[in-house]
TITORLO-788139 format. One line per 2 residues: for each residue x, y, z of C-alpha. Coordinates in nm, 4 decimals. Layout:
<nodes>
X/Y/Z ~ ...;
</nodes>
This chain:
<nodes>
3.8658/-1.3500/-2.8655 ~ 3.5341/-1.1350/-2.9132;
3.2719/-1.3185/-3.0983 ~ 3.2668/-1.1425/-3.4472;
3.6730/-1.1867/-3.4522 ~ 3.5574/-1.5635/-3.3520;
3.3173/-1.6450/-3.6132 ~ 3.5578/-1.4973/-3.8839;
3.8041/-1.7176/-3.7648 ~ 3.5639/-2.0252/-3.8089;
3.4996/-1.9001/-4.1293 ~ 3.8306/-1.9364/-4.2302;
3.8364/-1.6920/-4.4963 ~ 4.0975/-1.6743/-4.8101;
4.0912/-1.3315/-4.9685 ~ 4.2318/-1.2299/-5.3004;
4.2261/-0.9349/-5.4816 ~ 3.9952/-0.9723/-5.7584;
4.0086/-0.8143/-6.1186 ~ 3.8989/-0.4074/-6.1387;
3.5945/-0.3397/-6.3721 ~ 3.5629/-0.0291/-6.6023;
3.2529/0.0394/-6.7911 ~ 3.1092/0.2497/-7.0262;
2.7473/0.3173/-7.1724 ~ 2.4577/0.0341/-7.0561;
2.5699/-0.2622/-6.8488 ~ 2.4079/-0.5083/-6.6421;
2.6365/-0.7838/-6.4682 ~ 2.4467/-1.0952/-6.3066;
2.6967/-1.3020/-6.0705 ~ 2.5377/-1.6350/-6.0147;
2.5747/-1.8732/-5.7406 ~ 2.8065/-1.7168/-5.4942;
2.8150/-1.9806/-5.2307 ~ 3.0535/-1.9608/-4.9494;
3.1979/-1.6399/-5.0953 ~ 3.2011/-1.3050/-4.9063;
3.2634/-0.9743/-5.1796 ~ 3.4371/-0.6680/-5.0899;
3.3693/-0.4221/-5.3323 ~ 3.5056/-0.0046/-5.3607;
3.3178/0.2174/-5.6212 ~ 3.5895/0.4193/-5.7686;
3.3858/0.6783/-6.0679 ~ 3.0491/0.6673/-6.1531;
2.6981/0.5318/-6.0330 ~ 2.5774/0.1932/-6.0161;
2.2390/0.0060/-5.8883 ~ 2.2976/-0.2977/-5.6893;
2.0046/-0.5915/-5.6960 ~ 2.0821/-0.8575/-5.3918;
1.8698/-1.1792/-5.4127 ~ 1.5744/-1.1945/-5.1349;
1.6489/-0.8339/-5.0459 ~ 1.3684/-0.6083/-5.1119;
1.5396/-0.3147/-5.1629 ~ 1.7746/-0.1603/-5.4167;
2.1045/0.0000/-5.3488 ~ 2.2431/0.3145/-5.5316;
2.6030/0.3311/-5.5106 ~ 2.8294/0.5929/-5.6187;
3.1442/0.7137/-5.6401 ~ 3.3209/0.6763/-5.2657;
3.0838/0.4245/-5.1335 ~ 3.2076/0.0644/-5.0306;
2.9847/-0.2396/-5.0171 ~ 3.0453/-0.6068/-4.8492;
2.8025/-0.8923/-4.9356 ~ 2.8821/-1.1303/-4.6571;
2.5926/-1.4075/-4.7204 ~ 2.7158/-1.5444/-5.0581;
2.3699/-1.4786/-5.2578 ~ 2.3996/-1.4184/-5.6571;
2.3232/-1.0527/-5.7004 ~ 2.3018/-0.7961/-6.0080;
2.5255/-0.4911/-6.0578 ~ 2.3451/-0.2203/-6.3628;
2.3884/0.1197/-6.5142 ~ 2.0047/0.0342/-6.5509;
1.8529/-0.3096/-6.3659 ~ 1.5877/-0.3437/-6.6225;
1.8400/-0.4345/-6.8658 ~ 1.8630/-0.8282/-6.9210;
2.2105/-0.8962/-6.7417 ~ 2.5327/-1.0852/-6.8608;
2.6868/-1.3726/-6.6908 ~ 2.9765/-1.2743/-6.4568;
3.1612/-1.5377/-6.5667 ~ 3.1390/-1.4769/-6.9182;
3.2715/-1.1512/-6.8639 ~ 3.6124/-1.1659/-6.6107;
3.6610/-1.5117/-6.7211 ~ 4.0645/-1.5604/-6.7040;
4.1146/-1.1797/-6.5582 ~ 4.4610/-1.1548/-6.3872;
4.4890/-1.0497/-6.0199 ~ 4.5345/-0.6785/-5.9909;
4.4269/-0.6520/-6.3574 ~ 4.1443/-0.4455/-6.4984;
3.8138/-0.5804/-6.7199 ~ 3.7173/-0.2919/-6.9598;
3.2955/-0.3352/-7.0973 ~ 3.1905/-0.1104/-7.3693;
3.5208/0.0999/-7.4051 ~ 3.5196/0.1817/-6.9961;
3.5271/0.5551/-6.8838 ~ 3.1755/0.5980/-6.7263;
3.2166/0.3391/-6.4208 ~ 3.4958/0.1410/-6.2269;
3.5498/-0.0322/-5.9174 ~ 3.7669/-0.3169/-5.7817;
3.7114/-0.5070/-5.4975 ~ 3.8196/-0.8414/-5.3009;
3.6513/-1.1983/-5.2681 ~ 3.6828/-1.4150/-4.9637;
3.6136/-1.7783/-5.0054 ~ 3.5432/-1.9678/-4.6902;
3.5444/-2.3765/-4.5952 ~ 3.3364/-2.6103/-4.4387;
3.0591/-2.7891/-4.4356 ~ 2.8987/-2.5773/-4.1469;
3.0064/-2.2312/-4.3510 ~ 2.6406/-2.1778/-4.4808;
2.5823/-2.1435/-4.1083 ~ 2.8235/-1.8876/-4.0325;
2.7414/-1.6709/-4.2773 ~ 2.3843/-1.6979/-4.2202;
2.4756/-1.4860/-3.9267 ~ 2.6396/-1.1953/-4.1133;
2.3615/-0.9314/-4.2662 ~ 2.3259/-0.9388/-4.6450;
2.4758/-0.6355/-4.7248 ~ 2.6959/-0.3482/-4.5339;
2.6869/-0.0478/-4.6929 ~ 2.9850/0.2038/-4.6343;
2.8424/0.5863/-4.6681 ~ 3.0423/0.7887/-4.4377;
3.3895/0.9007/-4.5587 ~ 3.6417/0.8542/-4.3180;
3.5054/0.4420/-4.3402 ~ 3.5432/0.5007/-4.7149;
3.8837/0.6528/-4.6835 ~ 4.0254/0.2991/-4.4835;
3.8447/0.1139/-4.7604 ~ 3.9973/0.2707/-5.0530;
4.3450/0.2833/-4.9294 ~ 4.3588/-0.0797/-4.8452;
4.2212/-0.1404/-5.2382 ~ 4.4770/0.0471/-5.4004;
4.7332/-0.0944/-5.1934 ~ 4.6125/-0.4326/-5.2928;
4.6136/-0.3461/-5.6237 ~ 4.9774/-0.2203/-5.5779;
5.0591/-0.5246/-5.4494 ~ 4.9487/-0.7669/-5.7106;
5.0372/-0.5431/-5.9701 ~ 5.4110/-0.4996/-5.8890;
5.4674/-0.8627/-5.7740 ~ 5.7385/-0.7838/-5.4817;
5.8295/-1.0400/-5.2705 ~ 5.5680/-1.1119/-4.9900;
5.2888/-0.9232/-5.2165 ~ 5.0470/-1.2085/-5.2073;
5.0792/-1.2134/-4.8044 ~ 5.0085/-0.8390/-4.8091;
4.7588/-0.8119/-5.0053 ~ 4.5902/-1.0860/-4.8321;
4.5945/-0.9278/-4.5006 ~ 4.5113/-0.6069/-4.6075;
4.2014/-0.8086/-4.7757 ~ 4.0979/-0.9493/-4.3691;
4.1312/-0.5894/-4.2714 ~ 3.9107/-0.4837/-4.5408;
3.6487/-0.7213/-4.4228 ~ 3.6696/-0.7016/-4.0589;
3.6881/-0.3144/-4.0690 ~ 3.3268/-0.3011/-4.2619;
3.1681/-0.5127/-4.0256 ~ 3.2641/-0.3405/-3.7357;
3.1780/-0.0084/-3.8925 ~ 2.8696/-0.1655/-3.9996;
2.8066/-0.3111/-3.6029 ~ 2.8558/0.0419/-3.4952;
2.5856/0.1438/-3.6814 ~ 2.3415/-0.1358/-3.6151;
2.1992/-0.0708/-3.2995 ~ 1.8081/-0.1066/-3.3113;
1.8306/-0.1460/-3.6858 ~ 1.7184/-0.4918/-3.7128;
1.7127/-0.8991/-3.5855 ~ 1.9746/-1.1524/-3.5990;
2.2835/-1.2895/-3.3988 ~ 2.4944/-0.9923/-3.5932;
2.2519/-0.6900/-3.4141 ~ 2.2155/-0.8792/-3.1475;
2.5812/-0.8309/-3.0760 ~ 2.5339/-0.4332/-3.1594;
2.2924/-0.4364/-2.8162 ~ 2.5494/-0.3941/-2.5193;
2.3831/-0.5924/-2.2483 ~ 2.3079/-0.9072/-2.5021;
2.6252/-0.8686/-2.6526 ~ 2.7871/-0.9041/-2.3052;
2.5739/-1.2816/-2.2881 ~ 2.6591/-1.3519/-2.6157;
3.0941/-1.2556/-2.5392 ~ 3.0220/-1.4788/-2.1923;
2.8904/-1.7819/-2.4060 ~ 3.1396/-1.7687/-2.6482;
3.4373/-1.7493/-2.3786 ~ 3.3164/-2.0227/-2.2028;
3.1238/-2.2459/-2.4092 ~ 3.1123/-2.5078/-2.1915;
3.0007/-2.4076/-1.8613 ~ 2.6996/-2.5057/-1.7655;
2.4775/-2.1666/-1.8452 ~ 2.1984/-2.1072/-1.7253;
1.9149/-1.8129/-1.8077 ~ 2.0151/-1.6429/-1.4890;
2.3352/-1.6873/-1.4894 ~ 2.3288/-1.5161/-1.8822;
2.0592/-1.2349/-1.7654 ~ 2.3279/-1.1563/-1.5127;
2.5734/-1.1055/-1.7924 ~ 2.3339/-0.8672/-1.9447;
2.2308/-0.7068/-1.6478 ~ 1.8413/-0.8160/-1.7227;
1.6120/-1.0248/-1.5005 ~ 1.6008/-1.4220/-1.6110;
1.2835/-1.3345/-1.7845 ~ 1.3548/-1.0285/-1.9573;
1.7025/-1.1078/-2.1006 ~ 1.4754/-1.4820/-2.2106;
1.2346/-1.2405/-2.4500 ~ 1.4659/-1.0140/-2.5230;
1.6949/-1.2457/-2.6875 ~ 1.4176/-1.4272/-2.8464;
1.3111/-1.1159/-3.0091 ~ 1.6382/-1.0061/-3.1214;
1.8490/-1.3290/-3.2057 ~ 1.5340/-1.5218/-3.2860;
1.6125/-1.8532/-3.1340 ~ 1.6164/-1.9170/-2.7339;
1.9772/-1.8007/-2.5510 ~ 2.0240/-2.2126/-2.5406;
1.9089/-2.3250/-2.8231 ~ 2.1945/-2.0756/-2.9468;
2.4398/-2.1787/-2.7007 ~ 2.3683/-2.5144/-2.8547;
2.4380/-2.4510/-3.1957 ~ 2.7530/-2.2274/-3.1380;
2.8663/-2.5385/-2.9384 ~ 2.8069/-2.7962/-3.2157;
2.9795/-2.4824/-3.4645 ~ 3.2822/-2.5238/-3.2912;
3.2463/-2.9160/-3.2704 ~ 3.2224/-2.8945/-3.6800;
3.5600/-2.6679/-3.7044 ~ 3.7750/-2.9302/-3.4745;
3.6176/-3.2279/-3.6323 ~ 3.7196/-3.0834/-3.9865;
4.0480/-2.8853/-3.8666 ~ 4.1813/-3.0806/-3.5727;
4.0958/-3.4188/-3.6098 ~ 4.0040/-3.4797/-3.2631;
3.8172/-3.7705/-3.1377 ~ 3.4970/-3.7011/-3.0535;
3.5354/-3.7793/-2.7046 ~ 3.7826/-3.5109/-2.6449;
3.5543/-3.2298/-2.8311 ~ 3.2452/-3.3604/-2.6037;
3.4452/-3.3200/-2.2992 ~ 3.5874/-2.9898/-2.4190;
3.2273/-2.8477/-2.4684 ~ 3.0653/-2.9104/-2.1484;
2.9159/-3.3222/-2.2413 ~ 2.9054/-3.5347/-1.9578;
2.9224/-3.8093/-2.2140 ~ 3.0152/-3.8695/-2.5842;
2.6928/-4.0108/-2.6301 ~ 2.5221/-3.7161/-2.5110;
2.7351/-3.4827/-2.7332 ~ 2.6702/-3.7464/-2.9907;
2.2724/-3.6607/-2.9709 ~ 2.2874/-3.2796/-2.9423;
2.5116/-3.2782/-3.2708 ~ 2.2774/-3.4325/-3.4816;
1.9986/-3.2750/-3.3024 ~ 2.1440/-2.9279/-3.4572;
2.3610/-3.0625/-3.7354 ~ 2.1488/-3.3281/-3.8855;
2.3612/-3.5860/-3.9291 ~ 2.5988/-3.7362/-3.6512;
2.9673/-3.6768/-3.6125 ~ 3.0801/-3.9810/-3.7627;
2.8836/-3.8732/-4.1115 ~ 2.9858/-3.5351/-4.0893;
3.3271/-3.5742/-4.0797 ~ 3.2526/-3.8439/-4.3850;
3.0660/-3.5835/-4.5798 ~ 3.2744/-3.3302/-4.4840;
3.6280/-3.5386/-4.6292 ~ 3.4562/-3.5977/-4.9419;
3.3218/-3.3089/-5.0620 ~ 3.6881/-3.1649/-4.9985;
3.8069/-3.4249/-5.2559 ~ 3.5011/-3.3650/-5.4728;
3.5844/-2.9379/-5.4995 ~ 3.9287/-3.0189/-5.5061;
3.9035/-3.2029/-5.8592 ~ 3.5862/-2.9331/-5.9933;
3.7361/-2.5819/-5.8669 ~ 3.9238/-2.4041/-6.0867;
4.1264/-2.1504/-5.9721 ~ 4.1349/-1.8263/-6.1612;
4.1794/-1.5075/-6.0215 ~ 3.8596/-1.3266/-6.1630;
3.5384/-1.1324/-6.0059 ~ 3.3315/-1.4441/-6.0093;
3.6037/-1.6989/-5.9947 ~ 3.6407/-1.9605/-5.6715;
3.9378/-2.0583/-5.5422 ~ 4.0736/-2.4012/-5.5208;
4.0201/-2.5829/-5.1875 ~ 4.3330/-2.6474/-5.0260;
4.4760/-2.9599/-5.0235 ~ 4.6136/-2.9079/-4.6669;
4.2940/-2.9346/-4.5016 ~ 4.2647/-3.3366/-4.5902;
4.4884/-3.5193/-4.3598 ~ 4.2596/-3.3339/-4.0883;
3.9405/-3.4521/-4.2316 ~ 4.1249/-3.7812/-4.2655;
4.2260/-3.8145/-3.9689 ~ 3.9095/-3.7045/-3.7811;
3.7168/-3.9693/-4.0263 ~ 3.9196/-4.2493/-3.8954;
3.8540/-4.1188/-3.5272 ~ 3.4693/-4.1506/-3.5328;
3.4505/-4.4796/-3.6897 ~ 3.6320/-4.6176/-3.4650;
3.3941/-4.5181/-3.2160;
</nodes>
């Protein structure tokens, strides 16, 4: 598995089509906390200015363009960003899936669009790797975009058998599609694991950690996946990813150790072993070196705040709505709780 397809997969992400929005006149739309959500969003009519939080710069969107805001931070949608904003949730609160939220009379502006929400304690870290926002200019990326919307839409709206299932595949494709477009384009562009990955010799040492996390790597043995010397591919790496090449062999390790302790429910001996640790004690260390906490209170903290969203999260279908946390990830938690006490 490459390593974008990889981290997705970590990510675990549940898509559903969320409700279309048609506006008229002045509008400006604040969406609040948006943690461990990823928005998918397809401009259908009109112009719009998009405001991200701790992003400098302003995005026009028009008609066409499609827009992905992978890091879950609140943002502001406007016909005019100097006018004071209305709560999302104020505004699509009960929409229907596949249904359309009409502001001022509609006419001027629309677009629909798809939200992902994503599990686990060690999401915030996944995402961190994603870029803030991909932004979808050229048509023929447009043209996949669109089509997968309005089948979506279709979908939900018609309520055949197996809609839900299609639509929420056609949702992944949405996602995975923009990011590769968006890797395409990233060459040179900027820092981070996610350009990193758009440089072909440090992507190559990035694929060769990730398909063999637990062989002992070294900085040769990397630079020789990259075709660089040991001390090139070191400050090259450093200046790219911005961490060392082990320090983020490390924390992809412990990633993976945070997915099988909350998924799998395997003891923690078996994940050491499985990750290169001559010893549980030694995997024991390097986890809370990177995670902060040790397995045995992760997998704790992990179990309850499962039960804790389970009983808050409501579960509408709406622009700014979260979905409810599955019930079927607790006997794994559960399980993987009972593991690490007992060792």
């Amino acid at each position: 598995m490459d390593p974008l397809s990889e981290l997705l997969s970590l990510l675990r992400p549940r898509g559903a089509i969320s409700s279309g929005f048609d506006a008229g006149g002045d509008w400006s739309i604040r969406f609040g906390d948006q943690h461990k959500q990823i928005k998918c969003y397809v401009i259908l009519s009109g112009e719009c200015r998009l405001a991200v939080d701790g992003i400098e710069d302003i995005v026009h969107l028009e008609a066409g363009d499609c827009f992905i805001l992978p890091n879950g931070r609140p943002f502001q949608l406007a016909s005019d960003l100097a006018l004071p904003p209305v709560a999302a949730a104020t505004i699509f609160a009960g929409a229907r899936a596949g249904g359309v939220v009409t502001v001022n009379g509609g006419g001027e502006f629309s677009l629909v669009g798809s939200r992902f929400v994503v599990n686990g304690k060690h999401a915030d870290l996944l995402l961190g790797l994603l870029p803030p926002i991909v932004h979808l200019r050229k048509e023929s990326d447009q043209a996949t975009l669109r089509w997968s919307v309005e089948r979506m839409m279709q979908e939900l709206r018609e309520g055949q058998p197996g809609g839900y299932l299609i639509a929420q595949d056609l949702a992944h494709m949405m996602l995975v599609h923009a990011l590769r477009v968006h890797l395409a384009e990233a060459i040179g562009q900027g820092t981070g694991w996610f350009f990193a990955l758009a440089d072909k010799q440090l992507g190559r040492a990035i694929a060769a950690m990730h398909a063999d996390p637990a062989r002992h790597w070294t900085l040769r043995a990397l630079g020789e996946q990259a075709g660089m010397s040991r001390s090139v591919f070191a400050l090259r790496f450093k200046e790219v990813v911005g961490e060392t090449p082990m320090q983020y062999l490390s924390r992809w390790r412990m990633l993976l150790a945070c997915d099988r302790l909350e998924h799998a429910g395997d003891p923690v001996s078996a994940i050491a072993d499985a990750l290169g640790y001559e010893s549980e004690s030694a995997f024991s260390t390097a986890f809370k070196r990177v995670m902060g906490s040790s397995p045995r209170q992760y997998c704790r903290e992990a179990y309850e705040g499962y039960r804790r969203h389970s009983k808050t999260s409501p579960s509408g279908n709406g622009l700014d709505s979260e979905a409810q946390t599955s019930a079927s990830d607790w006997p794994a938690l559960h399980t993987a709780r009972e593991t690490t006490d007992a060792t």
